[in-house]
C-alpha positions in Angstrom: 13.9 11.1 -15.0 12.5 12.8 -12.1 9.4 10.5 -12.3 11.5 7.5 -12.2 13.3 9.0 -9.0 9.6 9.8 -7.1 8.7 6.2 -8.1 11.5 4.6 -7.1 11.4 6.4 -3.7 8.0 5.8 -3.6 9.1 1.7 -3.7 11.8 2.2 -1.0 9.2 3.6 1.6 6.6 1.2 0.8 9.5 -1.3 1.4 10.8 0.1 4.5 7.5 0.3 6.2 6.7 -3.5 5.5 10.4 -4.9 6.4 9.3 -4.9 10.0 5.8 -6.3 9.6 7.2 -9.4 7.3 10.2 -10.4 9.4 10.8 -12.9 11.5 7.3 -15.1 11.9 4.7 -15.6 9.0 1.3 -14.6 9.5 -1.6 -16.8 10.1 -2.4 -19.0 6.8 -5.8 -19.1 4.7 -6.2 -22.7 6.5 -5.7 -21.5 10.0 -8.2 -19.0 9.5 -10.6 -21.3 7.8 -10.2 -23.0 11.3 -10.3 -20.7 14.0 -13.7 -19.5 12.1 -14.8 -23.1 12.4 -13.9 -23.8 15.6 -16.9 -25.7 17.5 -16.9 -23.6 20.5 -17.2 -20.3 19.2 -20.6 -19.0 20.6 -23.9 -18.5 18.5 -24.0 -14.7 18.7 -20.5 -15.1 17.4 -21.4 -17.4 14.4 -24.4 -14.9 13.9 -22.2 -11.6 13.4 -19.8 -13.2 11.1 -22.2 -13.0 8.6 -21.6 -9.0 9.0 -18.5 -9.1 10.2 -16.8 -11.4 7.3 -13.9 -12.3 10.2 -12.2 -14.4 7.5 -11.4 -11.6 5.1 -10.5 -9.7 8.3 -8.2 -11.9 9.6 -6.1 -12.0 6.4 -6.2 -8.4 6.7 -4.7 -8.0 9.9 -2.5 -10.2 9.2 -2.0 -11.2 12.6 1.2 -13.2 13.6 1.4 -16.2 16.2 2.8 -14.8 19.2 1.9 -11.4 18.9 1.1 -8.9 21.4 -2.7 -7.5 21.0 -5.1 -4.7 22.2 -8.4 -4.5 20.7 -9.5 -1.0 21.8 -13.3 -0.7 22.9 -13.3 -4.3 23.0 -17.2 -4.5 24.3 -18.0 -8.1 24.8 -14.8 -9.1 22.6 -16.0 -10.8 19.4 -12.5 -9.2 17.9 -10.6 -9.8 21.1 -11.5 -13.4 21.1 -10.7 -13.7 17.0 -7.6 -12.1 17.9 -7.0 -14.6 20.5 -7.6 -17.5 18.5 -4.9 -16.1 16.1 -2.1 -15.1 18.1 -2.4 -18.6 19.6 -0.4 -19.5 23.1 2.3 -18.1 23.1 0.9 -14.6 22.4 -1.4 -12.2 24.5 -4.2 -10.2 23.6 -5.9 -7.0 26.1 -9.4 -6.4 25.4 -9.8 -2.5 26.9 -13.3 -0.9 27.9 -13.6 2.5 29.6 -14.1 2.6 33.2 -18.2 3.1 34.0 -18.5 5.9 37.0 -22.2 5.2 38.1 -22.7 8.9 39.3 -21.7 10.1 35.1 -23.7 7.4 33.0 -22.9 7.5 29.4 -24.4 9.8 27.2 -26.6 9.1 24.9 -26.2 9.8 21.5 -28.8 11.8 19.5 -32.0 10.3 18.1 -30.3 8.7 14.7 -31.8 9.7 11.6 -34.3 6.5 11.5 -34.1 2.8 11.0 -35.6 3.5 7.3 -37.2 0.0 7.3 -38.5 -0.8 10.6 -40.4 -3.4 9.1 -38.0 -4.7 7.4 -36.1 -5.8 10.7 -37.8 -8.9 12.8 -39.1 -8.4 16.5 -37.1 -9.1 19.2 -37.0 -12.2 20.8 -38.9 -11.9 24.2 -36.0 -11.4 26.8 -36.5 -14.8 28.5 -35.4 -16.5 25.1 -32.6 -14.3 24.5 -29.1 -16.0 25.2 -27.1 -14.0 27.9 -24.4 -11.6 26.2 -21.0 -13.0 26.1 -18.4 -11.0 28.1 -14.6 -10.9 27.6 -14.4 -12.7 31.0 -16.5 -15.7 29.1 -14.2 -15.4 26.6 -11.2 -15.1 28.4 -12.6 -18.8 30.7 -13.4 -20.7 27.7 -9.5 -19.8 26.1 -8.5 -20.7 29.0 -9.9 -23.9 29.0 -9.9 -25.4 25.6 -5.7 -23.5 25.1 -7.1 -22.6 21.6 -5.5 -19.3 21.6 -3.7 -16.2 23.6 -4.8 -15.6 27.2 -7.3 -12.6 27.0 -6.7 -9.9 29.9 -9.5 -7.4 30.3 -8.2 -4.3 31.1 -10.7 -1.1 32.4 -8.8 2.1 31.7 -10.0 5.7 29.4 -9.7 5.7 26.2 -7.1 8.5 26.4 -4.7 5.9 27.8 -5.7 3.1 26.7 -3.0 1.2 27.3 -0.9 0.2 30.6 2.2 2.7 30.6 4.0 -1.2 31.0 3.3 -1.8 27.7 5.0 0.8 26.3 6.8 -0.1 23.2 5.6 -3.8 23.1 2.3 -4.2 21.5 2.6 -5.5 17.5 -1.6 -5.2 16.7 -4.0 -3.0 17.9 -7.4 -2.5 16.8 -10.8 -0.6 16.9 -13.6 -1.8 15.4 -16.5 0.5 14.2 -16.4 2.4 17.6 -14.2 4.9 16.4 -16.7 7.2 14.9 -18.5 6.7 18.6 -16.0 8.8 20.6 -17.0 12.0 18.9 -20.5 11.8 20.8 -18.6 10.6 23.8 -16.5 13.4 24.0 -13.6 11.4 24.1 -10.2 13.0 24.0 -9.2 11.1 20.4 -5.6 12.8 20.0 -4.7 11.4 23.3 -6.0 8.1 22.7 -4.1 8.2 19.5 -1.0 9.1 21.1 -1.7 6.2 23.3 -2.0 3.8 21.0 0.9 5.0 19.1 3.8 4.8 22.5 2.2 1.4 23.2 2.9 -0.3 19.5 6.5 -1.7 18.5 8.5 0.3 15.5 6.4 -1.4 12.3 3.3 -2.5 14.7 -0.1 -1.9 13.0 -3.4 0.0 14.3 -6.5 -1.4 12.1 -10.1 0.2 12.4 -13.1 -0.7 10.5 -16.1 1.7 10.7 -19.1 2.7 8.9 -18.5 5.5 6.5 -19.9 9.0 6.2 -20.2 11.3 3.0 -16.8 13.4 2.0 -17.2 16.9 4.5 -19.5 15.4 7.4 -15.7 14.5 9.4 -17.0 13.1 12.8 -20.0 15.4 12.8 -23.0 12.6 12.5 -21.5 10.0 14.9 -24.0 10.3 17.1 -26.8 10.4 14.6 -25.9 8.5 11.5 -23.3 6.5 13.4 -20.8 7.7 10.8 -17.3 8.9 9.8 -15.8 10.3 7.4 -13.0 8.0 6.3 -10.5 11.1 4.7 -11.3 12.7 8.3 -10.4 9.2 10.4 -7.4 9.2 8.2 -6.2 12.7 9.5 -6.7 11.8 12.9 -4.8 9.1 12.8 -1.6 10.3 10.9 -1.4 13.0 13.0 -0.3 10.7 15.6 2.7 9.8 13.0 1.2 6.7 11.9 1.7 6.3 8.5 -0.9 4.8 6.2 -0.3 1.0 5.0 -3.0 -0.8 3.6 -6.6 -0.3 2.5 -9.7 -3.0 2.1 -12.8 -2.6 0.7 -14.7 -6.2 1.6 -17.3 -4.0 3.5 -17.9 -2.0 0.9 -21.2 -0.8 -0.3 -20.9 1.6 -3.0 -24.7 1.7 -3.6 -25.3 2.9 0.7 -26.2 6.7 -0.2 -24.8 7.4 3.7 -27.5 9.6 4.4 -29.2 7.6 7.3 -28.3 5.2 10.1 -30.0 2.7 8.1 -29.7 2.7 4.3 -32.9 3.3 2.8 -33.6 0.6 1.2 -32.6 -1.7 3.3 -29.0 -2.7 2.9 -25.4 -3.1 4.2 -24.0 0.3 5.4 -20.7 1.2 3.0 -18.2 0.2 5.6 -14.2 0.9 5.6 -10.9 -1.0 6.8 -7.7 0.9 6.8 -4.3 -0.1 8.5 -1.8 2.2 9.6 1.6 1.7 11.0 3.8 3.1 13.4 7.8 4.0 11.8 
């Protein structure tokens, strides 16, 4: 009998953390997705990292809403931002943040990795004059702009430790960090802070999703600037210790057979990558 209670409780939690992410708007369908990864003016580069990136699979996994309210966290040159973008459509927004640069304190660098196992195995760089200029989240942002396929994209420069705008307190629904979590170890960022900040900014039953590349049980955050890694039991503390709550797993970057000893698997092969969702009560 007391099995059947712990089960049954077990069924009422999972339920009560879901209500709020299933009401009221659907999310985007298997045939919207198809199309905002088909869209004809999503750039080269882009087209080129979906091959990693498997954005379709992703998309269902976030689960994203139209209309939401977005902040992709360490957004770079904002190949999620944009995805996000395309999915929230326009009547939603979507903030793509990067961390102030103070030109008297460059970046560190991270430690030598380990090794690019197969340095033959990778093709040379294309001489820099055939290389196609990087896109930034303000291209991004012009082109949305300009074809209305999607949510107005609003860089925002702030530290990670505060990642969002106090005005958005309460009022995000989705934010994300992809594969740059293990990266503010090296960075010496402050990541109970920026966890905090993430947590104010999201709605009651708004998600946090982070995808990263995954280290071997016991390393926790130790060879981030070597491996490029993370433990995914020691993201997991991190994050619930916010009071997040976990929600949802995915393993369709996945590599069971990635022995996670070195930046780059020897031999040559996808890293075992990790998605988790977690949600805010």
């Amino acid at each position: 009998m007391a099995r059947i209670h712990h089960y049954l409780a077990a069924i009422f939690l999972a339920a009560s953390l879901l209500q709020p992410i299933v009401a009221g708007a659907q999310p985007i369908s298997s045939t919207k997705i198809a199309e905002i990864i088909a869209s004809p003016d999503r750039s080269v580069a882009d087209r080129t990292n979906d091959i990693r990136r498997k954005p379709a699979q992703m998309l269902e996994f976030l689960a994203i809403k139209p209309g939401s309210i977005a902040l992709d966290v360490s957004a770079a040159g904002g190949y999620t931002t944009e995805l996000l973008s395309r999915a929230a459509g326009p009547t939603g927004t979507v903030y793509g943040q990067n961390r102030p640069r103070d030109p008297a304190r460059p970046l560190p660098t991270p430690a030598a990795p380990e090794g690019n196992a197969n340095p033959s195995a990778a093709p040379a760089p294309a001489p820099a004059a055939a290389r196609p200029a990087p896109v930034t989240l303000a291209d991004r942002a012009a082109n949305i702009a300009k074809s209305g396929n999607g949510a107005p994209i609003i860089a925002i420069t702030r530290p990670f430790e505060d990642a969002a705008p106090p005005e958005l307190a309460g009022k995000l629904d989705m934010v994300t960090l992809m594969f740059n979590y293990h990266d503010l170890g090296w960075m010496g960022v402050d990541r109970a802070s920026m966890n905090a900040s993430v947590f104010r900014a999201l709605k009651s039953g708004g998600v946090f999703v982070l995808a990263d590349h995954a280290g071997r049980p016991g390393t926790g955050i130790s060879e981030s600037g070597t491996l490029h890694r993370i433990e995914p039991a020691f993201m997991r503390r991190e994050i619930e210790a916010a009071g997040f709550k976990l929600l949802a797993e995915a393993d369709f970057l996945a590599n069971p057979n990635d022995p996670k000893d070195k930046n780059t698997p020897d031999p040559a092969q996808a890293k075992d990558e990790y998605v988790v969702k977690f949600v805010k009560p």
